[in-house]
N, C-alpha and C positions, 0 to 999 in steps of 0.2 A: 845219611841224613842225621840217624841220633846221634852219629862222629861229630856230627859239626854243632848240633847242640852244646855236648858235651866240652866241647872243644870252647867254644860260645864261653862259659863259665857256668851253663845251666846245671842243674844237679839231675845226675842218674834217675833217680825218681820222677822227672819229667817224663822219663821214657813213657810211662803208662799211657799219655795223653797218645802217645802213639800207636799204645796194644802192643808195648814190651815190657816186662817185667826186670827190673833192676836185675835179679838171677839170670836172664836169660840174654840181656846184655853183657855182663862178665863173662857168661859161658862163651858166645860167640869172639870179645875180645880177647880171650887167651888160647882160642882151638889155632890148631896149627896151619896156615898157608895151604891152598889146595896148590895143585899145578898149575893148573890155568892162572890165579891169583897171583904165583912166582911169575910164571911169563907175562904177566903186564906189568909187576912192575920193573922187569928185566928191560924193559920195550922191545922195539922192530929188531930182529937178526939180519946182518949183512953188514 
């Protein structure tokens, strides 16, 4: 959701209205892909 904010043209510091801090926003946007995360956007195998 603050993806689509941000995306929106909103500024990162909106985030707060949500209980995220602008730090803690960047931290999550740059950690790296889990597995689970790689296989959906892989999609269905077969």
């Amino acid at each position: 959701m603050i993806d689509e904010l941000v995306d929106a043209g909103h500024p990162v510091k909106d985030c707060r209205l949500l209980g995220v801090s602008s730090f803690g926003y960047f931290q999550y946007k740059h950690q790296p892909l889990s597995p689970t995360a790689m296989r959906r956007q892989c999609g269905p195998r077969g």
